[in-house]
TORVO-795539 format. One record per residue (C-alpha): residue in one letter; z, x, y. Coordinates in steps of 0.05 Angstrom, whole numbers, plus 5000, padded with zeros to 4 digits. Layout:
REM TORVO-795539
AZXY;...
This chain:
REM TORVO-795539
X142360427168;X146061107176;X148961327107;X156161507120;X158262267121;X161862307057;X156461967026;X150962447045;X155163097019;X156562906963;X149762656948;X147563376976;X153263666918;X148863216863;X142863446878;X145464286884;X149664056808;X142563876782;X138164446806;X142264976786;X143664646716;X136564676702;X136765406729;X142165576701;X143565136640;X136365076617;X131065616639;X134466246653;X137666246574;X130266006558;X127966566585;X133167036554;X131966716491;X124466876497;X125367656529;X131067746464;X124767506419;X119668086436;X118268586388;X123169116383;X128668686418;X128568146361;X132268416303;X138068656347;X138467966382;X139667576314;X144968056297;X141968706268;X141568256199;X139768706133;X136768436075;X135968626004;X131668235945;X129067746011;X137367486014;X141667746087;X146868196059;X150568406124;X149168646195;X148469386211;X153469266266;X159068956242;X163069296175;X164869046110;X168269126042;X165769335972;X170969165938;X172168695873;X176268035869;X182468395867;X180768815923;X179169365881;X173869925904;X167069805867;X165670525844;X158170475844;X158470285925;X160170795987;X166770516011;X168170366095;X174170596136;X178870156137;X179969576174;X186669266209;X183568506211;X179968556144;X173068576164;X173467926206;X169567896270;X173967226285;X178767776292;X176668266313;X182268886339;X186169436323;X192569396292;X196569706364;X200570156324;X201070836360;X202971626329;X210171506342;X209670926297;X213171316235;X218070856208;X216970226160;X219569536178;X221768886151;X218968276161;X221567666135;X223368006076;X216868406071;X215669166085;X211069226143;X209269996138;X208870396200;X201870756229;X204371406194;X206070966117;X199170606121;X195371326131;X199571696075;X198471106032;X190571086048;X190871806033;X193271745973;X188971225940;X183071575970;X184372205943;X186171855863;X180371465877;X174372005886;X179272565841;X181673035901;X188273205934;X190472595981;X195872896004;X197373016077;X202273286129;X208472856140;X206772416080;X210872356014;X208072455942;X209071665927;X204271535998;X209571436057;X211571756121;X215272346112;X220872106158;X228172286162;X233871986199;X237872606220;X245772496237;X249173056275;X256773146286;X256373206366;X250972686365;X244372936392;X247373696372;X252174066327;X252174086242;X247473566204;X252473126171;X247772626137;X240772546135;X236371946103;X229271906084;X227971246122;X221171046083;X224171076017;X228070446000;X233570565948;X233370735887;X227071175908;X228471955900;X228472285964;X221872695973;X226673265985;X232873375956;X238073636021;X236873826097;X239474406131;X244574426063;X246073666069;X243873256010;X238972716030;X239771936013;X235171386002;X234270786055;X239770226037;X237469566046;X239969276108;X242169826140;X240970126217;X239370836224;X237970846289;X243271236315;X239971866279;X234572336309;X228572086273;X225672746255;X218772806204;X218373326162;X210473636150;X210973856076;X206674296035;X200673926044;X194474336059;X193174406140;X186474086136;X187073466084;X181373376033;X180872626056;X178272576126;X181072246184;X176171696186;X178771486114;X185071386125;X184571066205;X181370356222;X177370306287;X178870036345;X174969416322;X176569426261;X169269336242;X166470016251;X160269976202;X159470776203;X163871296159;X162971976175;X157672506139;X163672756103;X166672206083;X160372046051;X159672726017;X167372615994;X165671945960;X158172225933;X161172505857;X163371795844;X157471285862;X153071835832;X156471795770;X157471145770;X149270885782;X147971535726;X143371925786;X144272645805;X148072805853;X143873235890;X139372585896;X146072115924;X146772795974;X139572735999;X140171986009;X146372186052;X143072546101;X136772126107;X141571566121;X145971976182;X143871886249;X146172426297;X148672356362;X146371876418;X142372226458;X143872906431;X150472996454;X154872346452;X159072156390;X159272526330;X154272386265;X154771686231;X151471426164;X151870656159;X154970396095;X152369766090;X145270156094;X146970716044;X149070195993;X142869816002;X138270365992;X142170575932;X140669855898;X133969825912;X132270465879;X137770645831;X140569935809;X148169945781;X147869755706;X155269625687;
């Protein structure tokens, strides 16, 4: 009996649905599975895991906090750069605020600080953190943006006639007194400054801050497990201190644990945290 045509493709479709699920769906991630197994392949296949005292304590990939329950820097650990998803690979991202981000918003009440408020305030906790000058260009002393909303009689030209420090919520104290002989206001609650030239205002902060870049910015990924060498050297006084070790000895671990650049000539010098902090348990245990 001749098997009708409909019947015969679609038999045909079964049989192509099967083969290739074995390929496919079966032996080829077999075979992955077994190639990501060899030596030398298999510790960056499971997720470049580190462990200390025989327990996994993190991967060397993916960045973390040391911080206690109230989010507080541990003083005897190496701190990471910051993060805009918290250190939460089921979130991984950046937080998409660009440099013209200057001014703070609010958000269902809430302040929502701009690109420019989060650095200054990073700054600023870094630098009272490890006992150095946070401060930076275009950021106040009490950690904002440096911002003011500049109103001009003929609009976009002619005499300042007011001029408002928009990052400083009444009853803050302007971080400078007048502009261009015009005293300067705090930010009333509620109010649109919009129709001022927003204008930022660099300070007296030193050129090159003590705190560097990587400090203050999170990645791209927000899980960037590497601070810079001098980030590391910045933080050094404090963890040495803390673990009672020399700090010639915390500067020597440093540089055994930075990697230069791939290949010789891509990216700049990295140390991992999550390794540095590791190494510093095993041999120089914290004693609180």
């Amino acid at each position: 009996m001749r098997v009708p045509g409909w019947v015969a493709a679609h038999v045909a479709a079964l049989r192509a649905l099967l083969v290739f699920t074995v390929l496919l769906g079966v032996l080829y991630p077999l075979a992955v599975l077994g190639i990501a197994q060899l030596p030398g392949l298999d510790g960056r296949a499971d997720g470049s895991v580190i462990d200390s005292g025989g327990s996994a304590v993190g991967s060397s990939l993916i960045g973390q906090s040391f911080t206690d329950a109230a989010g507080n820097p541990l003083r005897q650990y190496f701190q990471s750069r910051p993060s805009a998803g918290g250190y939460d690979p089921t979130v991984s991202g950046a937080s998409n605020l660009g440099p013209e981000d200057v001014v703070d918003r609010t958000v269902d009440g809430a302040v929502a600080p701009s690109l420019l408020s989060q650095v200054c305030a990073r700054s600023k906790a870094v630098g009272e953190l490890e006992g150095v000058d946070g401060r930076r260009p275009y950021c106040t002393e009490d950690g904002v943006g440096a911002v003011l909303s500049v109103f001009r009689s003929g609009g976009l030209s002619g005499p300042v006639v007011r001029a408002v420090s928009v990052n400083q919520p009444c009853p803050a104290t302007p971080f400078q007194p007048t502009y261009q002989g015009v005293a300067v206001e705090c930010a009333a609650a509620g109010e649109d400054y919009s129709g001022g030239v927003l204008t930022p205002i660099p300070g007296d902060a030193p050129a090159v801050p003590a705190v560097p870049a990587d400090a203050v910015t999170a990645s791209g990924s927000g899980l960037d497990p590497h601070i810079s060498p001098d980030y590391a050297r910045l933080q050094a006084p404090r963890v040495a201190a803390a673990r009672g070790v020399d700090l010639a000895t915390v500067q020597a671990m440093i540089d055994e644990q930075t990697t230069g650049r791939a290949l010789g000539f891509l990216g700049e010098p990295v140390v991992t945290v999550l390794e540095l902090n590791v190494e510093l348990d095993r041999q120089y245990p914290y004693r609180a």
